[in-house]
N, C-alpha and C positions, 0 to 999 in steps of 0.2 A: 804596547799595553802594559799599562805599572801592575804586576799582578802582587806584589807587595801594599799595594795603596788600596788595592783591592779587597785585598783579604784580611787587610786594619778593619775595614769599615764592616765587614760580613761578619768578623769578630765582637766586634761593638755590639752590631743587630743580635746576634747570641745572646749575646749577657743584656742585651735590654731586654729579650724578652724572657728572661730566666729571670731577670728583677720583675718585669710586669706579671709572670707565673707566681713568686713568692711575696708579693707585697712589699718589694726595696724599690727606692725612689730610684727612680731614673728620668735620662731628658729626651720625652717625650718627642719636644720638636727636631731634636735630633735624629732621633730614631726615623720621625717620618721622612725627614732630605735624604738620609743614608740611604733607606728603604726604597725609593724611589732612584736613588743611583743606580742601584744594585739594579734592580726589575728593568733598569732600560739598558743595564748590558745584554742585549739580544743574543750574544753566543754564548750565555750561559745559561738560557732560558728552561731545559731539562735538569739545571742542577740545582734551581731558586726552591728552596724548601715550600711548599705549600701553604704552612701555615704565614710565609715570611708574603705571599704574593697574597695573601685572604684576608689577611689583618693589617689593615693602617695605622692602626696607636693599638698604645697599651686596655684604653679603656673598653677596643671592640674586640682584643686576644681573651679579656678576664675571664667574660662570660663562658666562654670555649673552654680554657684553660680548667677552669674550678671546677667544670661538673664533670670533663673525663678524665680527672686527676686527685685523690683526694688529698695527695702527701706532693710535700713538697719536693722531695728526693723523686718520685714517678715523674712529673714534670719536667724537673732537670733532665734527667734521663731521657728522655723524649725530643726535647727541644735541642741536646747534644746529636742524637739518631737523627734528626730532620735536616740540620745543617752536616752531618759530617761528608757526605759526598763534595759538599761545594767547597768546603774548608782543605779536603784531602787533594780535592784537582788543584784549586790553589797552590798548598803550599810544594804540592811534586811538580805541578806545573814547569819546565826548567824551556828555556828560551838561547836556542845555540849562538855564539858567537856571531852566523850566518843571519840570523834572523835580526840581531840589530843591527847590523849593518843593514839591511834593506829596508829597515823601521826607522835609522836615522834619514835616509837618502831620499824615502817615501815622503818621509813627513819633511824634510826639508827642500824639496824640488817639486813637490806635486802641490797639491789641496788637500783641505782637510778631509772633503769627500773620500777622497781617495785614502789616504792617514787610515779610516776609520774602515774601509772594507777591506784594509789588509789587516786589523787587527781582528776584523770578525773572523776572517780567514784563519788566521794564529790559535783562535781560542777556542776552535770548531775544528780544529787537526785532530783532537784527540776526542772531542765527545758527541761528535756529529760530523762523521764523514759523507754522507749525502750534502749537507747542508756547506760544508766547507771546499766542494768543490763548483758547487753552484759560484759561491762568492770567489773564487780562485777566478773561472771565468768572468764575472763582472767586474775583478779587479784590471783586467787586461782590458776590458771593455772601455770601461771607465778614465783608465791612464791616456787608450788611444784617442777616445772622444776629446780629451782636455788638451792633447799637443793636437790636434786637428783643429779643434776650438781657435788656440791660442795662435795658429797660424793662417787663420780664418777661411780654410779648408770645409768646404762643403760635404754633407753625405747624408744618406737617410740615417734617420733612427731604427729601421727596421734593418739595415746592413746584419750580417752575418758577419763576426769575431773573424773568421779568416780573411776574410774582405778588406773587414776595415782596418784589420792590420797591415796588410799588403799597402794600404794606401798610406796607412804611417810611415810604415819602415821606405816608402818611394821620398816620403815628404823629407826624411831623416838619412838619404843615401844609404838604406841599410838592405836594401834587394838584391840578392845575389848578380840582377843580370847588372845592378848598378858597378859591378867587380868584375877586376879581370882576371885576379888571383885565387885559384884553382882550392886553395883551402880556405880563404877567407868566403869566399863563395859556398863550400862546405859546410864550413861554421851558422852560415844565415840564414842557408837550406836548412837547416837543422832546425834554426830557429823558429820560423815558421812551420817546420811541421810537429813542433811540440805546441804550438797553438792550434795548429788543427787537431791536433789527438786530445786537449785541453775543451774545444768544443763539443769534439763527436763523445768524448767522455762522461761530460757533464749532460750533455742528451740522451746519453743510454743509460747512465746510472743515478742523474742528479736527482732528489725532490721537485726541479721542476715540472717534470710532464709525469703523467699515468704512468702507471708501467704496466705490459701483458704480461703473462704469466713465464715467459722464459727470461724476467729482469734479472741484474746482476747486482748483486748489494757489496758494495765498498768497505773493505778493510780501513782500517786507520793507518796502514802504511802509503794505500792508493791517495789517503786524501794527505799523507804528508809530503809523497812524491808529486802531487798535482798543484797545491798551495806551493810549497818549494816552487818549482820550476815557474810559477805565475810569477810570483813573487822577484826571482834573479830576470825575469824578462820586464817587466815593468821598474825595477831598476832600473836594468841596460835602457831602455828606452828614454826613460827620463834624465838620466846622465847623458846621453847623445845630443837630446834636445836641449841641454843647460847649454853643452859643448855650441852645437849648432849656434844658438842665440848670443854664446859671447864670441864666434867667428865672425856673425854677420853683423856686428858694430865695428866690428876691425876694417 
């Protein structure tokens, strides 16, 4: 996720609408492409300033603008308060070392599908940890369904995550019993059972189901250790399967 390219354009949307608040010309058609950028990055959806998701041009801000503002310095003031949460996650926003590396590898060994739910993942670490461990699980989801796809490997759609990983990592020789070596065996055990702690996780705590009254609600360190760990295994998996497909032309 470019959070620089990001935060240009969420900048722009500011001062357009501080020009459409004070009567300075600004471009219109501009403002609405940005504006509609911005609203369809889904994992920033709690931090799109309201006024920025209610008003599509400058002409349907005015009426709004004038009559709960009479000075133009209130306004300013306002429209700086509405955007500042989104501008501050922005520019603190900081993206480790680790993280591109699995954003390059993602996006150059997978689909763009995939590309785009490890970036929801990324941008939902810090301001929606229910919501980002939900997408940590679909990213695992999503990686296996595509090397099972791609090796025209059958399964339902209704499969359970631990499942249908187990059938990846058989199709990928990545099964412990596929091993005879006592750590590497270790290692894969391992593997799988941070995907099963990854689904039973995401079932006790995620946005997806109800929850009864003894639920557990997720820090932002559980949804950085949960995207992490999704994120280095749908790597390893897609690095296996690149490996895989250029052995099996040899």
């Amino acid at each position: 996720m470019d959070y620089d390219a990001i935060l240009e354009k969420v900048e722009y949307l500011q001062n357009a609408m501080i020009s459409f608040a004070t009567n300075d010309d600004y471009e219109n058609e501009k403002y609405e492409k940005y504006r509609i950028d911005i609203i369809n990055e889904v994992a920033l959806t709690k931090l799109i300033p309201k006024i920025l998701k209610k008003y599509r041009s400058g002409g349907e801000f005015w009426p709004f603008i004038k009559t709960k503002f009479a000075h133009y310095q209130q306004r300013r003031v306002f429209i700086y308060e509405q955007f500042r949460p989104l501008i501050n996650f922005l520019e603190t926003n900081e993206v480790s070392p680790a993280d591109n590396v699995m954003s390059i590898t993602i996006e150059n060994l997978g689909q763009g599908y995939i590309t785009e739910e490890w970036n929801k993942a990324l941008l939902r670490r810090n301001t929606d940890p229910k919501g980002a461990i939900t997408i940590a699980r679909t990213l695992l989801e999503t990686t296996c369904k595509y090397i099972l796809d791609e090796q025209k490997i059958k399964y339902k759609d209704s499969v359970d995550l631990p499942v249908l990983y187990n059938i990846t990592s058989k199709q990928l020789n990545l099964s412990p019993a596929q091993h005879t070596d006592d750590i590497i065996k270790q290692i894969l055990g391992g593997c799988f059972s941070i995907v099963q702690g990854i689904g039973a996780l995401r079932n006790k705590i995620s946005d997806a189901h109800g929850q009864g009254i003894d639920r557990i609600s997720p820090y932002e360190r559980h949804a950085m250790l949960t995207v992490n760990a999704a994120g280095t295994l749908a790597t390893f998996l897609l690095q296996t399967f690149e490996n895989k497909k250029i052995q099996d032309k040899k």
